[in-house]
C-alpha positions as CSV (number, residue, x, y, z in Angstrom):
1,X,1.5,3.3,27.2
2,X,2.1,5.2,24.3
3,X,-0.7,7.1,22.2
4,X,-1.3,6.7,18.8
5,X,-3.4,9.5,17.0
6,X,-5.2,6.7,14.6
7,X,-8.9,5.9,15.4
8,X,-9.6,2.6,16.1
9,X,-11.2,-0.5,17.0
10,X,-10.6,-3.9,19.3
11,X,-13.5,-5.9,20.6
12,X,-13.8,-8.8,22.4
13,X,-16.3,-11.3,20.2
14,X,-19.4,-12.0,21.6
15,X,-19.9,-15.4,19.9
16,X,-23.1,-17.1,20.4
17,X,-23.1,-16.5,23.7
18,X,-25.8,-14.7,25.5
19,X,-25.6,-11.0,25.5
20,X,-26.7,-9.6,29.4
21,X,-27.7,-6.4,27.4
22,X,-29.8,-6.2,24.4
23,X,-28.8,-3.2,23.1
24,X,-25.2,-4.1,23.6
25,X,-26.0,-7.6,21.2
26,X,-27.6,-4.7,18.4
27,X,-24.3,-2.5,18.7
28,X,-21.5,-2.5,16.3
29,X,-18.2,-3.8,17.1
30,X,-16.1,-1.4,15.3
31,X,-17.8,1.3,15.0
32,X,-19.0,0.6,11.1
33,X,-23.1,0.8,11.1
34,X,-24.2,-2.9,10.3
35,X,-20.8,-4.3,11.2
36,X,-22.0,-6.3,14.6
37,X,-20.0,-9.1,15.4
38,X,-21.2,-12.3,14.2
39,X,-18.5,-14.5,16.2
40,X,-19.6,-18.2,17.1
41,X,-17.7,-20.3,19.3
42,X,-17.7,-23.4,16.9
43,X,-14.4,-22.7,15.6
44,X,-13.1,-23.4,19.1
45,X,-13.9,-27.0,18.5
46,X,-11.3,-27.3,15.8
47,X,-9.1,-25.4,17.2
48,X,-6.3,-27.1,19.7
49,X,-7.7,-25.2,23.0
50,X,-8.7,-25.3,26.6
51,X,-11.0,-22.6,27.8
52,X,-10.7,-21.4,31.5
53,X,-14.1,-21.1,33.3
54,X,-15.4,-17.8,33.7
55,X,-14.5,-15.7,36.5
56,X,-17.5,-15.4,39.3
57,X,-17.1,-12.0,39.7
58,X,-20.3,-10.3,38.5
59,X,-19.2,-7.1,36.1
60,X,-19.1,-3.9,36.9
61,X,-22.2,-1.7,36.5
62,X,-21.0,0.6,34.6
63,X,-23.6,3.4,32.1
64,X,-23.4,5.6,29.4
65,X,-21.6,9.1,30.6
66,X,-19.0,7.3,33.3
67,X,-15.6,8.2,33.2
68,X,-12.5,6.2,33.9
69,X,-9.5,8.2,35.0
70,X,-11.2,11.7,34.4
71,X,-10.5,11.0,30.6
72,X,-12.4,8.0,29.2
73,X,-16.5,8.9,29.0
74,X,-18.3,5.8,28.1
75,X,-21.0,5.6,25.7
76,X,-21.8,2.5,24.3
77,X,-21.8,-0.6,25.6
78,X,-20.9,-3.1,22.9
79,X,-20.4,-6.5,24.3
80,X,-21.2,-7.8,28.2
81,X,-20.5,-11.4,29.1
82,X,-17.8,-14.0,31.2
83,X,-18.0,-11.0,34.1
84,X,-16.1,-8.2,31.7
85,X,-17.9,-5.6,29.4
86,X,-16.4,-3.6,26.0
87,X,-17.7,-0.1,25.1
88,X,-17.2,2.6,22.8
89,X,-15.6,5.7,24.4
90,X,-14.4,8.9,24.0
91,X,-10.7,10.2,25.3
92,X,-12.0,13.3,26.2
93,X,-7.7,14.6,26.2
94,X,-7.3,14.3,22.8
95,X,-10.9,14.2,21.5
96,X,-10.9,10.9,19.4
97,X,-13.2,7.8,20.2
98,X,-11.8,4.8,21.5
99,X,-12.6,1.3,22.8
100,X,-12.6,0.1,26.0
101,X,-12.5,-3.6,27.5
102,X,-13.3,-3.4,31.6
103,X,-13.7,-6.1,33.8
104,X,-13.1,-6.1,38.2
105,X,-9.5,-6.7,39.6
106,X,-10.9,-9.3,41.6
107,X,-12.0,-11.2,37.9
108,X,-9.8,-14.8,37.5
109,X,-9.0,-13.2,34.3
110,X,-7.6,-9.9,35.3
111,X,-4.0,-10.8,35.7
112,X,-3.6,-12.3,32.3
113,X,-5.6,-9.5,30.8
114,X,-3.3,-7.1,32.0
115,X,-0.3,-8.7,30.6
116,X,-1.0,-9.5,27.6
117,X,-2.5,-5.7,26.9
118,X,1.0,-4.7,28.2
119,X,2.8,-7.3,25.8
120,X,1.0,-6.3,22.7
121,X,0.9,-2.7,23.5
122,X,5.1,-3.5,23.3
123,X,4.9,-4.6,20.0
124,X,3.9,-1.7,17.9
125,X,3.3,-2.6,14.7
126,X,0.5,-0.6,12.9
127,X,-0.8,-4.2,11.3
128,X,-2.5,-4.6,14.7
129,X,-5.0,-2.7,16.3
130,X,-2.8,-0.9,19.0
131,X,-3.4,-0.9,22.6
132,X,-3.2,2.6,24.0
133,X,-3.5,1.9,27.9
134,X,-3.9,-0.9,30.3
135,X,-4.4,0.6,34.4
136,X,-5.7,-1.2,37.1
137,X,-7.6,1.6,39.5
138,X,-10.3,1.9,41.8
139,X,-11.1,-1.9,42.0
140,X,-11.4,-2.2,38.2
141,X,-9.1,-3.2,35.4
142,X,-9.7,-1.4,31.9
143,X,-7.6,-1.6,28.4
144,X,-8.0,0.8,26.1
145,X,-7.3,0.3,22.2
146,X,-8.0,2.0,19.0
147,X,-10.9,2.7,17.0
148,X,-11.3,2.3,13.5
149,X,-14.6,3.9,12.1
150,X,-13.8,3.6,8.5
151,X,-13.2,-0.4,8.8
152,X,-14.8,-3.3,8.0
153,X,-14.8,-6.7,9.0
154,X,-14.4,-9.6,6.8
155,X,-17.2,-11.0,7.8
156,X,-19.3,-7.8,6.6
157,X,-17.4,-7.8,3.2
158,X,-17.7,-12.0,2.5
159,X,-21.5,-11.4,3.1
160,X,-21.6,-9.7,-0.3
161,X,-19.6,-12.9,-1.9
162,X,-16.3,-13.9,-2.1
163,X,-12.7,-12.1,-2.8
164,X,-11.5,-11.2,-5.7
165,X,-8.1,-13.1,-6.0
166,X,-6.0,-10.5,-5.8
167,X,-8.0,-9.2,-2.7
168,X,-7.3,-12.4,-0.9
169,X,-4.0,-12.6,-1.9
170,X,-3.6,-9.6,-0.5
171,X,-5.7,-10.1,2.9
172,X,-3.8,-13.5,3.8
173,X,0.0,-12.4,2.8
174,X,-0.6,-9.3,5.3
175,X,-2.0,-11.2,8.3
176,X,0.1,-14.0,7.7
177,X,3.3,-11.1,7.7
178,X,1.6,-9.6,10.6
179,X,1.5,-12.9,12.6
180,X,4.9,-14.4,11.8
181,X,5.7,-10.6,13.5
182,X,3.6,-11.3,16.3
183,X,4.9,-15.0,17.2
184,X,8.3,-13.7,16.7
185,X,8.1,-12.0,20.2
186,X,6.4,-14.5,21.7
187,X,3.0,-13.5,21.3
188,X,-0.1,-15.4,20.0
189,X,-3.7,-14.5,19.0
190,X,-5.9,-17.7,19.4
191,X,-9.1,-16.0,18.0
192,X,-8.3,-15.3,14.4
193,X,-11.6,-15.6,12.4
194,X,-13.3,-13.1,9.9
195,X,-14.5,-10.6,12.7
196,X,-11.3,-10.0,13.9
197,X,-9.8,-9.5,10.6
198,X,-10.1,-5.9,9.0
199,X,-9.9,-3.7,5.8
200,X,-9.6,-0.3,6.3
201,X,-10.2,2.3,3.9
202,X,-6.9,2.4,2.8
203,X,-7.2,-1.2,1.4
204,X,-4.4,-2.3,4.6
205,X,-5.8,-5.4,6.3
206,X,-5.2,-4.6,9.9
207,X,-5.9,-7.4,13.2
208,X,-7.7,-6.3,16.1
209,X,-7.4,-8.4,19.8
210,X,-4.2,-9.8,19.6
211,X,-3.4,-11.7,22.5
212,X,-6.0,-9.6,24.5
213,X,-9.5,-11.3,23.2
214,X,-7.6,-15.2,24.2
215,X,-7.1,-13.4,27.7
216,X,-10.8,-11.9,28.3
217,X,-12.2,-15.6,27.1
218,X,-9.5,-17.3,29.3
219,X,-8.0,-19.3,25.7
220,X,-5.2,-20.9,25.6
221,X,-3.1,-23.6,23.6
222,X,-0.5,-25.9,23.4
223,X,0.6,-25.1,20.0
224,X,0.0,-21.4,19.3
225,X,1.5,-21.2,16.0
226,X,-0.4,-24.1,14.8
227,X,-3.5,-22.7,15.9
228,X,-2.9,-19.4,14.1
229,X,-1.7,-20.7,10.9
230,X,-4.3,-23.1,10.8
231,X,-7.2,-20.1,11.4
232,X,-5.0,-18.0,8.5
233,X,-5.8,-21.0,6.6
234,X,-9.5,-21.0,7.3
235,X,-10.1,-17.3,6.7
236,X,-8.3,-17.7,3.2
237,X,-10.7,-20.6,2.3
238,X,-13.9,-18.8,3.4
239,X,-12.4,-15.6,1.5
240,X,-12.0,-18.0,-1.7
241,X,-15.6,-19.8,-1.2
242,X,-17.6,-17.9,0.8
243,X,-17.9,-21.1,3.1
244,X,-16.5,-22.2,6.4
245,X,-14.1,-24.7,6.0
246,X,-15.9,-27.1,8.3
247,X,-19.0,-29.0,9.0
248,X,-20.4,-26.2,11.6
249,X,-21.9,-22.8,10.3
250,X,-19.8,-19.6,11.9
251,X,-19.6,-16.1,11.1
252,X,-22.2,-15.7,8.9
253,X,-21.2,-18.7,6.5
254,X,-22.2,-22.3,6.1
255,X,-20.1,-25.1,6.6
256,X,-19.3,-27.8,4.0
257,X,-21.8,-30.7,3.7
258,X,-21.1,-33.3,6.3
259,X,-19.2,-36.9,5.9
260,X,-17.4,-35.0,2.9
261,X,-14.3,-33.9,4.6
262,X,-12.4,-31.4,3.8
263,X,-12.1,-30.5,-0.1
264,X,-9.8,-28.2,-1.6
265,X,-11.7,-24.7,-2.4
266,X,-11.7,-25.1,-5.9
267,X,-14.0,-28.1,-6.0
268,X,-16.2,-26.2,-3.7
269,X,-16.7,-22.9,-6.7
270,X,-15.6,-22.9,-10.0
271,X,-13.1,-20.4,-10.8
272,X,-10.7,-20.2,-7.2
273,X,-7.5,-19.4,-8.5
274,X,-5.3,-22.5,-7.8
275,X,-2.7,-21.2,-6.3
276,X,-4.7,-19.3,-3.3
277,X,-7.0,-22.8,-3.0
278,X,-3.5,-25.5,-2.9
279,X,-2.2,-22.4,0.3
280,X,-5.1,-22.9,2.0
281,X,-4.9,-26.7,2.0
282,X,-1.0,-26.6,3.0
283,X,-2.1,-23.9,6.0
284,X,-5.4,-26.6,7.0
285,X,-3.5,-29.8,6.6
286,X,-5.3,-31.1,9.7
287,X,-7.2,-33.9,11.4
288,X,-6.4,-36.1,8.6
289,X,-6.6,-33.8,5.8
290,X,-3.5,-33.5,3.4
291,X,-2.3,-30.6,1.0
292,X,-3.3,-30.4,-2.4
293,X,-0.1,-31.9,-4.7
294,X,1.8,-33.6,-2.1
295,X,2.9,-30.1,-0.8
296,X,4.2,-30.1,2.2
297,X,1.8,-28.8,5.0
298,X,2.7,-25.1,6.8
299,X,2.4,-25.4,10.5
300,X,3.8,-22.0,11.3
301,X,3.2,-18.6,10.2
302,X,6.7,-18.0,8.8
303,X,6.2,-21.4,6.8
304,X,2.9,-19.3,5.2
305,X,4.7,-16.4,4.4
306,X,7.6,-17.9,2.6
307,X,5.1,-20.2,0.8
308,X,3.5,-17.2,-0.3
309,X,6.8,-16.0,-1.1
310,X,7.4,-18.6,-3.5
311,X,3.8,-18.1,-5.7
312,X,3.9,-15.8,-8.7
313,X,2.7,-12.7,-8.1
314,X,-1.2,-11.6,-8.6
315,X,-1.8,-8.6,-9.8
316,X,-4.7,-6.4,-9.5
317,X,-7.4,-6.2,-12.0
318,X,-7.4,-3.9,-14.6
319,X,-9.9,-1.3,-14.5
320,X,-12.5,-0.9,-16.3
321,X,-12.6,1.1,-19.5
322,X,-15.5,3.5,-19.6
323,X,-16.2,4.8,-22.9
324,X,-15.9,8.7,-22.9
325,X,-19.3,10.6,-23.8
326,X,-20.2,11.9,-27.2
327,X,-17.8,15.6,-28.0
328,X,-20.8,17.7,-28.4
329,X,-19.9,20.8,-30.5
330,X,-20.7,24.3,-29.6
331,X,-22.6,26.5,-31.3
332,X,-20.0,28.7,-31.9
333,X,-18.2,25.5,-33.8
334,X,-21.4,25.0,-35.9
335,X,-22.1,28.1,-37.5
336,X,-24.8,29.3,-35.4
337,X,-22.7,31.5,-32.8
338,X,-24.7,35.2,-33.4
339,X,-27.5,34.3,-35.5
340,X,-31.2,34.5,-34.6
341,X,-32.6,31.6,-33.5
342,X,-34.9,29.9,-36.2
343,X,-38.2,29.0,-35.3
344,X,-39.5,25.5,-35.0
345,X,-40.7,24.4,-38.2
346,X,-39.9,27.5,-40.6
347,X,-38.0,27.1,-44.0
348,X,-34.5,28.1,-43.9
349,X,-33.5,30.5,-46.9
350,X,-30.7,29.0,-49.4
351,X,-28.1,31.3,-49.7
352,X,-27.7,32.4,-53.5
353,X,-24.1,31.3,-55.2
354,X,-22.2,34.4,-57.0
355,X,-22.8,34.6,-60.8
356,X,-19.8,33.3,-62.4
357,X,-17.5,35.5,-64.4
358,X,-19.2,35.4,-67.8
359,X,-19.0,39.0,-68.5
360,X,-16.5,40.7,-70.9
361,X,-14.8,42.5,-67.9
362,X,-14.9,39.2,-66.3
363,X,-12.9,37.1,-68.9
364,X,-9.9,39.6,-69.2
365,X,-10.1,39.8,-65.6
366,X,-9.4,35.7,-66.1
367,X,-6.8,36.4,-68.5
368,X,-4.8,39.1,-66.3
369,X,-4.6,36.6,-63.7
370,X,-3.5,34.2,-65.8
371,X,-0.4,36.7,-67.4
372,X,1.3,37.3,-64.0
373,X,1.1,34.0,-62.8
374,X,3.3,33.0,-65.8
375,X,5.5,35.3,-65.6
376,X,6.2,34.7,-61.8
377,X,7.1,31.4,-62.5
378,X,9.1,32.4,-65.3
379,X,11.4,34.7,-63.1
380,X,11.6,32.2,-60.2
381,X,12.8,29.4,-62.8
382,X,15.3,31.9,-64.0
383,X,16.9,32.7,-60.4
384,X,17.0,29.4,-59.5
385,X,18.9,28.6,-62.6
386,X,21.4,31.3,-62.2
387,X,21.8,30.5,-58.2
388,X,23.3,27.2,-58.9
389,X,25.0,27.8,-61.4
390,X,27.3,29.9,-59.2
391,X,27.7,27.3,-56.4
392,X,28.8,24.9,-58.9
393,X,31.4,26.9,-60.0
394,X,32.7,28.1,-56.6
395,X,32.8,24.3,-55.5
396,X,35.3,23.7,-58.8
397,X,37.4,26.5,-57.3
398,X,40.4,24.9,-56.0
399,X,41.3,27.5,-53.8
400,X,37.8,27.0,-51.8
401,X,37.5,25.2,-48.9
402,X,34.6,24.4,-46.7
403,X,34.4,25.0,-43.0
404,X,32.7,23.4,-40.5
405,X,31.7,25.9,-38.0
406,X,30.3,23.2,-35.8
407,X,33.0,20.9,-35.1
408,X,32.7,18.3,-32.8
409,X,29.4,19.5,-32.1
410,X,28.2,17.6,-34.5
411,X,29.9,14.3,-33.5
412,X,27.3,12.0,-31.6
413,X,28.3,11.3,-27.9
414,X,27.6,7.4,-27.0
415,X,24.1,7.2,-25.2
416,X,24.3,6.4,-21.6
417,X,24.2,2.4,-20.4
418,X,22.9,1.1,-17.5
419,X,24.6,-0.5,-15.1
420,X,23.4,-3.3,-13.3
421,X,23.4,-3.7,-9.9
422,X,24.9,-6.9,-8.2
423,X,23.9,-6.2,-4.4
424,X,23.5,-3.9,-1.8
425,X,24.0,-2.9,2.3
426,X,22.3,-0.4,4.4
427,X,25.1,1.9,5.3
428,X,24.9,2.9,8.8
429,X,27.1,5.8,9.8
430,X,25.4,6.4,13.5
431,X,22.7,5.3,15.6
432,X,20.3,2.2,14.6
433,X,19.2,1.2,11.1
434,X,16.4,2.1,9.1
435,X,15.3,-1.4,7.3
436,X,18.0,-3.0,5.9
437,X,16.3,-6.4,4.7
438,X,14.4,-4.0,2.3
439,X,17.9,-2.8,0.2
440,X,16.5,-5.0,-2.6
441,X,13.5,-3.2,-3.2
442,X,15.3,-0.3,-4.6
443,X,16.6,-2.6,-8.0
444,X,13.9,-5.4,-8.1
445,X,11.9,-3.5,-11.1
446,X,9.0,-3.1,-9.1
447,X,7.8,1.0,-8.3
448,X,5.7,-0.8,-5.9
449,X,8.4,-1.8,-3.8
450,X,10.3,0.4,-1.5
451,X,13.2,0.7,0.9
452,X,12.0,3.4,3.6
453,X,13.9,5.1,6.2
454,X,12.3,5.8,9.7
455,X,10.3,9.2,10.5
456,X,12.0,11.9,12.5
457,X,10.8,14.6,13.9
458,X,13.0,17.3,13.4
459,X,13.5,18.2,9.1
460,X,14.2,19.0,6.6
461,X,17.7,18.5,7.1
462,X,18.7,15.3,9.4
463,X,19.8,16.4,13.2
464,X,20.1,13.3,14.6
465,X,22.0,11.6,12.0
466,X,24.3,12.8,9.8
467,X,22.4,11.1,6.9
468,X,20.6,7.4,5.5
469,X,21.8,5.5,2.5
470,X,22.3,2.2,0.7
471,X,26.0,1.4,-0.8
472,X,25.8,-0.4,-4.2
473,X,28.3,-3.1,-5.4
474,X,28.3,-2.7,-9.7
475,X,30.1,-6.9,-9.6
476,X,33.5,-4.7,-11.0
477,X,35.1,-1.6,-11.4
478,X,32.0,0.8,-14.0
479,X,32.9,4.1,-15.1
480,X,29.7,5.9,-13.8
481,X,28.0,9.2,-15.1
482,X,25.2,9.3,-13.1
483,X,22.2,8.1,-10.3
484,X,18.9,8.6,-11.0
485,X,16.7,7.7,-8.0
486,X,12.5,7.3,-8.2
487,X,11.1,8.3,-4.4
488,X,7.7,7.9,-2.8
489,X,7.1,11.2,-1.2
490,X,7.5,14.2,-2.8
491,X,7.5,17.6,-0.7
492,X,10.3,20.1,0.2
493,X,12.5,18.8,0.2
494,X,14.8,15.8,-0.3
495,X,19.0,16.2,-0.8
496,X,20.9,13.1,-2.1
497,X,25.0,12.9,-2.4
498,X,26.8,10.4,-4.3
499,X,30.0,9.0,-3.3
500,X,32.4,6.5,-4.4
501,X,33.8,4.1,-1.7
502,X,36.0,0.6,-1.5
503,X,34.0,-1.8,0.4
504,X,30.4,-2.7,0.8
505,X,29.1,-1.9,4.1
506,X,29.9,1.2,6.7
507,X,33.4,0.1,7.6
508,X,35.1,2.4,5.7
509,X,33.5,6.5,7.1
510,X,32.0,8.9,5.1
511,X,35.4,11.0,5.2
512,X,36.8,8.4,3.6
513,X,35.1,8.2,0.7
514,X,35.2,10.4,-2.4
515,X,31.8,13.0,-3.3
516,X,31.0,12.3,-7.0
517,X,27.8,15.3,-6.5
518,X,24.7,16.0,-5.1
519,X,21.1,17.0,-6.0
520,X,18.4,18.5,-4.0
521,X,14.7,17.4,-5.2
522,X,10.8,18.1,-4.1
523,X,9.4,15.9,-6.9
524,X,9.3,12.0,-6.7
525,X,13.0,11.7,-8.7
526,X,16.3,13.1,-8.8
527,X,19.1,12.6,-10.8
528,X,22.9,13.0,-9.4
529,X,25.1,13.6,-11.5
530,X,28.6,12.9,-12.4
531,X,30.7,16.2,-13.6
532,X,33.7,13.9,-14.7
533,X,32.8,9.9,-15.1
534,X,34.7,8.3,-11.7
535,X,35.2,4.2,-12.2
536,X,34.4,2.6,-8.9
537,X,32.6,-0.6,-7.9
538,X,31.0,0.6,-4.9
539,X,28.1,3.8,-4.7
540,X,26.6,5.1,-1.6
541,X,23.6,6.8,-2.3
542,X,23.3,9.1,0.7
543,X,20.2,11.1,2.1
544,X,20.7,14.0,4.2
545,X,17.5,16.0,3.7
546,X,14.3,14.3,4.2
547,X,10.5,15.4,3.0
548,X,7.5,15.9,5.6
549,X,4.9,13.8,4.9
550,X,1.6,12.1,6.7
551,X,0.5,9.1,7.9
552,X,0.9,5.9,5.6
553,X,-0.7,3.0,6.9
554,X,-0.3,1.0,3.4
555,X,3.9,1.4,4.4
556,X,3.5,1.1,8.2
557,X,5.0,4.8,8.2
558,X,4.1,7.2,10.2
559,X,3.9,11.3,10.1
560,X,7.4,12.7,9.8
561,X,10.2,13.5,7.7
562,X,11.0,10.6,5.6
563,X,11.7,9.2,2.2
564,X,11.4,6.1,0.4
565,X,13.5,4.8,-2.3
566,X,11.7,2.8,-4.9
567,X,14.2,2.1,-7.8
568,X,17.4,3.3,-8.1
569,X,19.6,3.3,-11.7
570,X,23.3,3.5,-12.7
571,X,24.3,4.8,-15.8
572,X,27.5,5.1,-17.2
């Protein structure tokens, strides 16, 4: 399997079953103090399941200080039941804590453990706690996953009260994203609830035990992407209410008063935004219960994420203003900079004004004064006078002309005018592409959103491609200026080239086409452009120099050289 550098976290819950180990029931689950998992096993009720038995193999005694594979030094055991144990290790290689689910070969779960490590370990998106090995050796079988110290569960952050809106927005369009992902391969989770849910410090939700935590309990179910949706559902409601959506308490919350049904979260606490509370009806329309306004219920993942699609926008709160503290003036700006210190309580002396001029010598001094400013004006009236006097007459001179030195300098060009932008391809001119169902992101009007290209390893300038782009389509033929292009990273450095093509899409090669100019960058922008306006209806926008830059969780990149294009502008 593949190794991630990320900490990380993936326990199994130990819902309300008895721990074999009591320090294990007061350990944390992912490695945040206070975070212990909370899990019950009433939400298996609602849910559509059959549970397997557990195996009769009695787990492996295992301590503190054991090492799997000369590598993996346990040293916490965090959950022990159902004949498998979870701990907290270290990967003594490359010296980064891990987690570890173990359980013998001979367990009835073993097999099924194993492959679905091995199938989510394949999928490899960053929204999901990542599985970084799964071995069978010496009569044991042990997966090891990530571990994220600097996360916390739901369940620790609705014990402080509900989500803000735009918090929960957030929280169920990423897992719902992440699981529409997920089902698309043909995988399933089965034990979504709010401890297997988490917010890391970045703000990106991320889902621990996918597929693996359904195997180690031996859960299964007819209809997996009901199940899901319908726990996506459930975790939006208890983020909205701070309750669990039914009669049962779980996780920390209480259920809703019995023979009540199930009632929409905004008639259980004043103030759920509307939108969020009619979602999580569509995603629980269950057992009877309908969706709020006749909407149609969502039974699948991808049904939630395009009916969060389709809701305006919530955005985040504004911060708050905090009043800036009092300027406090130096002493050097009141006076006092250099003077002795007066004592508490002494009289101050008043300085003495200067005797007016009431002397003799004083008066003609007044009148002196007096004479010279007269007589400057006098002279300056005078000049003035005479000075335009002579440009009247040389502007009666027939004979006169005036020249303009400046020309057509002084002529005012037309400003630049945007052009709008009618669609846009990925232009591919070797290998795979980077993300072409993003394209739209660089002209929606939203910073925010981005088209990205994958990281490489090798950089600045592209050596396994001969470049990245997007080609434009203007609706007709635009004379065009320039490009202007807003980016996400900003590091040295980033080259773009402009060029002018006949067709939208990467039939026609790059030889083809005809360069309009190029710019080379290490801010966030850049602007190509245009030495002589070309008229085309079709712009590629091509990258061939890409920025280094780090891990970004928030845009499921990761370290490399990459770019991202946020907004790009015409103007001609």
């Amino acid at each position: 399997m593949a190794e991630r550098s990320t900490a990380a976290v993936d326990v199994a819950d130990n819902s309300d079953e008895t721990s074999l180990t009591a320090q294990a029931d007061q350990s944390t689950a992912d490695g945040v103090a206070k975070n212990r998992e909370r899990d019950t096993d009433s939400d298996e009720v609602q849910e559509s399941t059959r549970t397997d038995g557990p195996g009769k193999t009695s787990p492996p005694e295992l301590h503190s200080g054991h090492k799997l594979a000369r590598r993996y030094r346990l040293e916490e055991c965090v959950t022990r039941l159902d004949g498998f144990s979870s701990w907290r290790a270290v990967d003594e290689k490359l010296r980064r804590a891990v987690g570890v689910h173990i359980l013998p070969a001979d367990h009835s779960r073993a097999r099924s453990v194993l492959a679905a490590a091995r199938s989510s370990a394949l999928l490899g998106d960053p929204r999901f706690v990542q599985v970084l090995d799964a071995v069978e050796e010496n009569d044991l079988v042990y997966v090891v996953h990530e571990w994220l110290p600097d996360a916390t569960e739901l369940t620790t952050l609705l014990a402080a009260g509900p989500l803000e809106p735009y918090d929960a927005y957030q929280m169920v369009s990423q897992v719902s994203s992440a699981m529409a992902a997920a089902h698309r391969e043909g995988l399933a989770h089965l034990r979504l609830n709010p401890n297997a849910v988490l917010r890391a410090s970045t703000g990106q939700w991320r889902i621990r035990g996918l597929a693996v935590n359904a195997a180690l309990r031996g859960v299964a179910s007819d209809t997996p992407q009901r199940t899901d949706t319908e726990a996506i559902g459930a975790l939006l409601y208890a983020a909205l209410t701070q309750r669990w959506p039914y009669e049962s308490d779980a996780y920390g919350l209480s259920g809703l008063p019995k023979d009540i049904g199930l009632i929409a979260p905004d008639q259980v606490r004043a103030g759920v935004h509307r939108g969020l509370s009619e979602l999580s009806m569509r995603a629980l329309a269950n057992d009877g219960a309908t969706a709020s306004r006749h909407e149609s219920p969502c039974t699948t993942p991808e049904e939630l994420v395009k009916a969060i699609g389709e809701m305006p926008r919530i955005r985040p709160p504004e911060p708050a203003f905090t009043a800036p503290p009092e300027y406090q003036r130096t002493a050097y700006q009141q006076g006092a900079y250099g003077r002795q210190a007066q004592r508490p309580g002494a009289a101050q002396p008043v300085p003495t004004p200067p005797p007016p001029l009431q002397s003799r010598t004083g008066k003609a001094l007044k009148w002196a004064v007096s004479a010279l400013l007269i007589a400057a004006l006098g002279l300056g009236s005078w000049q003035l006078a005479d000075a335009l006097m002579d440009q009247g007459g040389k502007s009666e001179d027939p004979g006169q002309t005036q020249n303009n030195d400046d020309g057509d300098k002084n002529k005012n060009r037309p400003a630049p005018k945007p052009i709008a932008i009618k669609g846009a391809e990925e232009y591919v001119a070797e290998g795979d592409a980077q993300h072409p169902a993003d394209v739209t992101k660089t002209y929606d009007g939203n910073p925010s959103t981005a088209w990205r290209t994958s990281s490489y390893l090798d950089g600045p300038q592209m050596v396994i491609k001969p470049g990245v782009g997007i080609v434009y389509d203007l609706g007709s033929d635009k004379e065009v200026s320039a490009a202007t292009l807003s980016l996400r990273y900003g590091s040295d450095h980033t080259t773009v080239e402009l060029y002018a093509t006949d067709t939208l899409g990467s039939s026609t090669p790059l030889s083809a086409m005809k360069k309009l100019g190029t710019a080379t960058t290490s801010s966030t922008s850049a602007k190509v452009t245009v030495n002589k306006p070309v008229k085309s209806r079709y712009l590629l926008v091509w990258l061939t120099a890409l920025p280094y830059s780090g891990d970004d969780p928030a845009n499921f990149s990761n370290p490399g050289y990459k770019q991202a294009i946020t907004e790009v502008k015409f103007t001609g």
